[in-house]
C-alpha positions in Angstrom: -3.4 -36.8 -9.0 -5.9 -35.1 -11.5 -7.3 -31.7 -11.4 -11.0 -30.7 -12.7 -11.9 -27.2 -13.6 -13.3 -24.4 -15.7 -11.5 -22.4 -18.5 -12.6 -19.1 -19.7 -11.7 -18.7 -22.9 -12.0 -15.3 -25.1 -11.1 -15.7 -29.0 -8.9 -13.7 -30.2 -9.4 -15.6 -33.9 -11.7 -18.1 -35.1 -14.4 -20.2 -32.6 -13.9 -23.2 -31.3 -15.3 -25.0 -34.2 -12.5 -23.7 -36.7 -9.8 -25.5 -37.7 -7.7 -22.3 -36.7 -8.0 -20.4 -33.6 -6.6 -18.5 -31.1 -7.0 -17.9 -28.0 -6.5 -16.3 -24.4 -7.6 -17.7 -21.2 -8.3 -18.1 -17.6 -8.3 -21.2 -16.1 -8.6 -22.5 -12.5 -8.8 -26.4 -11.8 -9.2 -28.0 -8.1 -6.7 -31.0 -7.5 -7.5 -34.2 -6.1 -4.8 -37.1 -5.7 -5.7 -40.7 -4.7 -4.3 -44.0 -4.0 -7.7 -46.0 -5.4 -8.5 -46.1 -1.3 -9.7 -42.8 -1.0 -9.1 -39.5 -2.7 -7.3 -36.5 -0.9 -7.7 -32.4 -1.8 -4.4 -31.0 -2.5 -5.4 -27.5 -3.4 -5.8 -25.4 -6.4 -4.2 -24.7 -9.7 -4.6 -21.8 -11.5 -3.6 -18.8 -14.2 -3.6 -17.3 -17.7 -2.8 -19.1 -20.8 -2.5 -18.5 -24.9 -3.4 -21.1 -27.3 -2.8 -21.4 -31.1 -4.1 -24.2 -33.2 -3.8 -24.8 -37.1 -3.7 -27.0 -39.6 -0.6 -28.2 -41.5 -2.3 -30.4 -43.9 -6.0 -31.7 -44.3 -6.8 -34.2 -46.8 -10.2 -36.4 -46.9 -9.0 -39.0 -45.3 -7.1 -37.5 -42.4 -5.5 -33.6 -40.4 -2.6 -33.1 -39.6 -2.7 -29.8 -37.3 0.0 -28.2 -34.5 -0.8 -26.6 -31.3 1.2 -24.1 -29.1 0.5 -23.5 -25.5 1.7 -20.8 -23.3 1.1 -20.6 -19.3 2.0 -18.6 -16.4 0.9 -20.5 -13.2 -0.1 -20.3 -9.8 -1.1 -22.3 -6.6 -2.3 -22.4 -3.3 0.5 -23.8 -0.7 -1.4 -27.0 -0.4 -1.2 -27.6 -3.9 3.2 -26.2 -4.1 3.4 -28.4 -0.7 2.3 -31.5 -2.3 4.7 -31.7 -4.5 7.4 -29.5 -3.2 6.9 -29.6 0.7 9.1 -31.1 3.0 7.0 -32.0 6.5 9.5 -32.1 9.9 8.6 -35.8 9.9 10.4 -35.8 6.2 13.1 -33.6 6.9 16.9 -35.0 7.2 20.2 -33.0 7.7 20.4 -33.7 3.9 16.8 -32.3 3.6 15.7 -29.3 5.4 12.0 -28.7 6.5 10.3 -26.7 3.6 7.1 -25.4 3.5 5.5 -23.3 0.6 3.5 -19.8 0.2 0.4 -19.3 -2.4 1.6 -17.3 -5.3 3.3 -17.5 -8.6 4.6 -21.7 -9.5 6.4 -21.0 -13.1 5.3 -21.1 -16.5 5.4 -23.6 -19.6 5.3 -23.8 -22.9 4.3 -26.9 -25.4 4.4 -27.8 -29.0 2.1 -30.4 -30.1 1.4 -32.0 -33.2 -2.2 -33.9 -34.3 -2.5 -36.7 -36.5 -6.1 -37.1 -37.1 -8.2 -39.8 -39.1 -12.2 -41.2 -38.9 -11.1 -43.9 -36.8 -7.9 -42.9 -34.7 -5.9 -40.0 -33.4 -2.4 -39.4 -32.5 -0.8 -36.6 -30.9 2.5 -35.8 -29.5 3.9 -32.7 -27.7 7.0 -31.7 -26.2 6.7 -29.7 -22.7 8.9 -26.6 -21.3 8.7 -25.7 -17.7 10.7 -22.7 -16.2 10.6 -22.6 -12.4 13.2 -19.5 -12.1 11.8 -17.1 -9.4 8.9 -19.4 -8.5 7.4 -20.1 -4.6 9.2 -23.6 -4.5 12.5 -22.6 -6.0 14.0 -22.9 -3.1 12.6 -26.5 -2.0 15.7 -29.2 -1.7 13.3 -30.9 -3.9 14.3 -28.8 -7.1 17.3 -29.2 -8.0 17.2 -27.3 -11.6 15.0 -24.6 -12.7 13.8 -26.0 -16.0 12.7 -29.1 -17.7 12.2 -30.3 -20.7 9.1 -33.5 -21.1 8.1 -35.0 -24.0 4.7 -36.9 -24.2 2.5 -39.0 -26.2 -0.9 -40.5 -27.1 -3.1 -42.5 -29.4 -6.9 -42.8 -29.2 -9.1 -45.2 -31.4 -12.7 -43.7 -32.4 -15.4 -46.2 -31.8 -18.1 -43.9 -32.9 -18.2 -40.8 -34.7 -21.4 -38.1 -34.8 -21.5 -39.7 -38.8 -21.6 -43.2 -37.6 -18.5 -44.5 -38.6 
């Protein structure tokens, strides 16, 4: 599944070329999911968000910066169904037909922290969802109303705007 969308983002310090900024926004992404045989619309995503970023330490040779992310978020019912639905054909006495409403789908917060050199970055984050008083609380599918992720990546730089 990815989604693809716009942001709109309004400043409430620095630009988006600082090294410190924050900021509030609107986002709204369309989600597609595919098995690499075809690709299937599953609705739409969307919400508010806050976002901080700043460095910790910045030396010539590499940046070390954090990042904190705050979202409320919402969904169509083919997007909460995708993930939360329960189609007759699916249902069991264990697992009651479910079926979802548009509206509010929970909010998150993350922590993330950059590691950032000419010719690599790495970047971490750990992940807080709260699903307390959401459309798809009530699926059989959730069985807790938080969760806790952790995540992790690393990208080498095989050309830079200097060249290197």
């Amino acid at each position: 599944m990815f989604e693809l969308g716009p942001s709109l983002n309004y400043y409430l310090m620095g630009t988006p070329q600082t090294k410190r900024h924050l900021y509030f926004g609107l986002f709204t992404r369309k989600a597609m999911a595919t098995d690499f045989g075809s690709v299937t619309n599953v609705g739409w995503h969307y919400g508010p968000s806050i976002y901080f970023e700043s460095p910790l330490l910045v030396t010539n040779n590499y940046e070390l910066s954090t990042s904190i992310r705050a979202n409320a978020n919402f969904a169509d019912d083919r997007y909460l169904n995708y993930y939360y639905g329960i189609s007759l054909l699916d249902s069991s006495a264990e697992r009651a037909e479910f079926n979802n409403r548009s509206g509010y789908s929970g909010s998150d917060l993350s922590i993330g922290i950059n590691f950032d050199t000419k010719k690599y970055w790495l970047g971490g984050f750990v992940k807080y969802d709260y699903l307390a008083n959401t459309k798809q609380q009530h699926s059989p599918l959730v069985k807790q109303n938080s969760n806790i992720s952790l995540g992790f990546g690393v990208a080498w730089k095989f050309y830079t705007r200097e060249g290197r």
